[in-house]
N, C-alpha and C positions, 0 to 999 in steps of 0.2 A: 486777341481777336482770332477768331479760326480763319485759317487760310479759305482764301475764294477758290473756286476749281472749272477748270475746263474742261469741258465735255464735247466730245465727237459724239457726231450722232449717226448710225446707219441704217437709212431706209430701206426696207427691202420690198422689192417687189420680184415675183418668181424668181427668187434665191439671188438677185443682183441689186445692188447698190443702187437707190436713183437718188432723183433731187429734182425739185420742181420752181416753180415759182406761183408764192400765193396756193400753194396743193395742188397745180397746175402743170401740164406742161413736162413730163416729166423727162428724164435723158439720164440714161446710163453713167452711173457714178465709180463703176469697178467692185472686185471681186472684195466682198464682204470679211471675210477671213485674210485675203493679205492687206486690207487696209484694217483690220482690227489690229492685227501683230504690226503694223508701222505703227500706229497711232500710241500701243505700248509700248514700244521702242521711243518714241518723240516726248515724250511724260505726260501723256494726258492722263491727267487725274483718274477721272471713269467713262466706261462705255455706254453711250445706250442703244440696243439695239429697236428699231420698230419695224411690226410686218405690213405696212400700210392696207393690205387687201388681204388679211390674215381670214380663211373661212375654215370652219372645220373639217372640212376634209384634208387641208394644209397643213392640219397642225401636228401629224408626223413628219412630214419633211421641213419643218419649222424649228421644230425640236432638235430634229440632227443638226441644223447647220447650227443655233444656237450652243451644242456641243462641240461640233468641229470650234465654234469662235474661243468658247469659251477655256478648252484644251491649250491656246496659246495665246493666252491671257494672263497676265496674274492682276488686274485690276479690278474695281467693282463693275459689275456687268449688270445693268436692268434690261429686263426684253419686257416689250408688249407687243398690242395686236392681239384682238381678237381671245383674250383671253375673257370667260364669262364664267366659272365654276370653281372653286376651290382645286376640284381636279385638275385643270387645265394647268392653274399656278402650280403643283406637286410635278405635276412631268418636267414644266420648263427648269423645277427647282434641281430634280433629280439629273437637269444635263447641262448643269453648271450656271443656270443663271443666280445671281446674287439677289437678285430684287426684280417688282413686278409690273408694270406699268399698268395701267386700265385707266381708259376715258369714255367712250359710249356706252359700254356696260356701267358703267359709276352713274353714268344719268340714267339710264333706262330703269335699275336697281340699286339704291346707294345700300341699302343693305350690304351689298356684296362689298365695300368696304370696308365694314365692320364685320363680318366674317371672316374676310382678309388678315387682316390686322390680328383680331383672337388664332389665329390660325397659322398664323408665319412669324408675326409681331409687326408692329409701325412701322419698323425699321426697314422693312419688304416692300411698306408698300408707297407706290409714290403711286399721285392722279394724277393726269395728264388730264390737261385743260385746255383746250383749245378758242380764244375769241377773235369776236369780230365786232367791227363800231358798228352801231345801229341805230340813227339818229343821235349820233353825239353818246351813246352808253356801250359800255363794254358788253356784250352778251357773250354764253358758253354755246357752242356748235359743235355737233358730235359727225359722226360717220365720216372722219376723214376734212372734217368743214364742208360737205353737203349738205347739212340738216342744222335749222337754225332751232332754239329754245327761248326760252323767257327767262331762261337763269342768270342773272345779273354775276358778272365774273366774281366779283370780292363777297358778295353771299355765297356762291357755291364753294368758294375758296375755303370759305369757314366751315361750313359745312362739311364737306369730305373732311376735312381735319379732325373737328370735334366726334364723327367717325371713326378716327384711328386712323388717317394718312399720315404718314413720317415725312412725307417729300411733295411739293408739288412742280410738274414740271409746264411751265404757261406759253403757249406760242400765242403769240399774234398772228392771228393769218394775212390781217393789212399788211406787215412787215415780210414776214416769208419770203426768203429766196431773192428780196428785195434790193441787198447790201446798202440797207440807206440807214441803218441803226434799228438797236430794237425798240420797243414800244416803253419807255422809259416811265411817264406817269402812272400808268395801270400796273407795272411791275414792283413800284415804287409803292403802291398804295393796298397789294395784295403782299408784300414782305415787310411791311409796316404792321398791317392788321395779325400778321400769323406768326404762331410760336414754334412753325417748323421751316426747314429750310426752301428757297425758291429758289426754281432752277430758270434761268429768263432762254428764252429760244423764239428765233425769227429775225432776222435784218442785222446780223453779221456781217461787216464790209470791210472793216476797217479796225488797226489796234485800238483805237481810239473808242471804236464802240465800245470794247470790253470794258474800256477804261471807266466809259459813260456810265455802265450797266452797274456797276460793281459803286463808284460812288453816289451816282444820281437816281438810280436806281435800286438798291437798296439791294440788289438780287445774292445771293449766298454761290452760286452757282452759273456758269453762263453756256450754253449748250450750240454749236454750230454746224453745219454739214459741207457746202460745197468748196466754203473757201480751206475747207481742211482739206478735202476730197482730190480737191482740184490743184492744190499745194500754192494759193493766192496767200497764205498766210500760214507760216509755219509754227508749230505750237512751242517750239523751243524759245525762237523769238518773240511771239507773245507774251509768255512767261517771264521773259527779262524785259523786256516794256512794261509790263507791269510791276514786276520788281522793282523798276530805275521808277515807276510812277507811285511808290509806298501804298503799292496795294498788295495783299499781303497774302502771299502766291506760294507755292513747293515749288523748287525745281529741280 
C-alpha cells in the first residue's frame, strides 16, 4: 500500500501566511519561506502553496516568493492561485514549482485541464475542489467559496479527472479552520469513485482526525494549516501516531 502523506498547506495573502475559519476571518499565520524550510526540516511529505487573492498584476511577485520557497525546499511543492493560461503554469514551473493547482479557472474552463495535462503531464496537475452542503448535497464553489455552482462534487470530481487531473485536492468549507474533523463521507465517496489520488483538507484538530481521514475516509493524502502554523500539532509526532496506529506513513 503507498504510504499516506501530510501536507502543510500555505495561504498567502500579500506575500504572508494567513488562516481563516470557514474562508473567513483571516489572521497572520508567519513568514511563508521560514515556515516552508521548518515544515521540510519536520518531514512533511509535500507543500502546498495557495495565493488566495492571486490577480494578475500579482503574478510577478507570486512567482518570486514561490522561488525564494521553493530554493529551500527539496520536497514536492504545488502552487495555485489565480493561475488561468498554460503561460501562467510555465513561469510558476520555471521558479521551481513541481506541480499546479487550479479551481475557479477548471470551472469557468475545464478545457484548461486538459491542456494542462497535454502540456506538463497529469502528474502537474492537481484540481482543487472546494464544497459546500446545500440542502443535504455536496456542491463545487469557486472564487475562494464566494460563488456557489450546480456542480455536484463527485460528478465534477470525475470529470476534471477523465480531463487529465493526476491529483485532487477537496476542502470542505463546512469544516475549514473548524478543528472538529474533516468532512469524512463526501471524501470517502470522491476517493472511492477516482483512479487518482485525494488529498482531504478542512477541519484538522486532532491526531485522531488524520487517523479518521486516512481510514474512514479513504483520502491518499491529508492536507492542514493552522494547527501546523501554529505548532498545535507537530508533524513528527503525527507521523508516529500514525505509525503506532498501522497507517502507513514515511518518516
Amino acid at each position: 500500500m503507498l504510504a499516506k502523506r501530510i501536507i502543510p498547506c500555505l495561504d498567502i495573502k500579500d506575500g504572508r501566511t494567513v488562516k481563516g475559519t470557514n474562508f473567513l476571518q483571516l489572521r497572520d499565520a508567519g513568514d511563508p519561506v521560514e515556515l516552508a524550510m521548518r515544515y521540510c526540516t519536520e518531514g512533511a511529505d509535500e507543500l502546498v502553496f495557495l495565493d488566495i487573492t492571486a490577480t494578475v498584476d500579482k503574478r510577478k511577485t507570486l512567482a518570486e516568493l514561490v522561488r525564494k520557497i521553493a530554493t529551500h525546499i527539496n520536497i514536492p511543492f504545488t502552487v495555485g492561485g489565480g493561475i488561468n493560461t498554460i503561460d501562467d503554469v510555465s513561469v510558476l514551473m520555471e521558479h521551481g514549482a513541481d506541480k499546479i493547482s487550479v479551481n475557479t479557472s477548471a470551472v469557468r474552463d475545464p478545457q484548461l485541464v486538459s491542456d494542462l495535462a497535454k502540456n506538463f503531464g497529469s502528474q502537474c496537475v492537481v484540481v482543487a475542489i472546494d464544497i459546500k452542503l446545500f440542502n443535504g448535497t455536496w456542491k463545487v464553489v469557486t472564487h475562494g467559496g464566494r460563488n456557489a455552482t450546480d456542480l455536484e462534487a463527485t460528478d465534477w470530481a470525475k470529470k476534471v479527472t477523465d480531463l487529465g487531473a493526476g491529483e485532487i485536492l477537496l476542502t470542505s468549507m463546512e469544516n475549514d479552520g473548524t478543528k472538529k474533523g474533516f468532512a469524512l463521507d463526501i471524501t470517502r465517496r470522491i476517493s472511492e469513485a477516482l483512479p487518482v489520488p485525494v488529498i482531504a483538507s478542512g477541519g484538522a484538530g486532532t491526531l485522531g482526525h488524520f487517523k479518521a481521514v486516512f481510514e474512514e475516509g479513504a483520502a491518499d493524502a491529508a492536507l492542514a494549516a493552522s494547527i501546523f502554523h501554529f505548532r498545535e500539532i507537530e508533524i513528527g509526532a503525527l507521523k508516529n501516531y500514525l505509525k503506532e496506529s498501522n497507517i502507513p506513513i514515511r518518516l
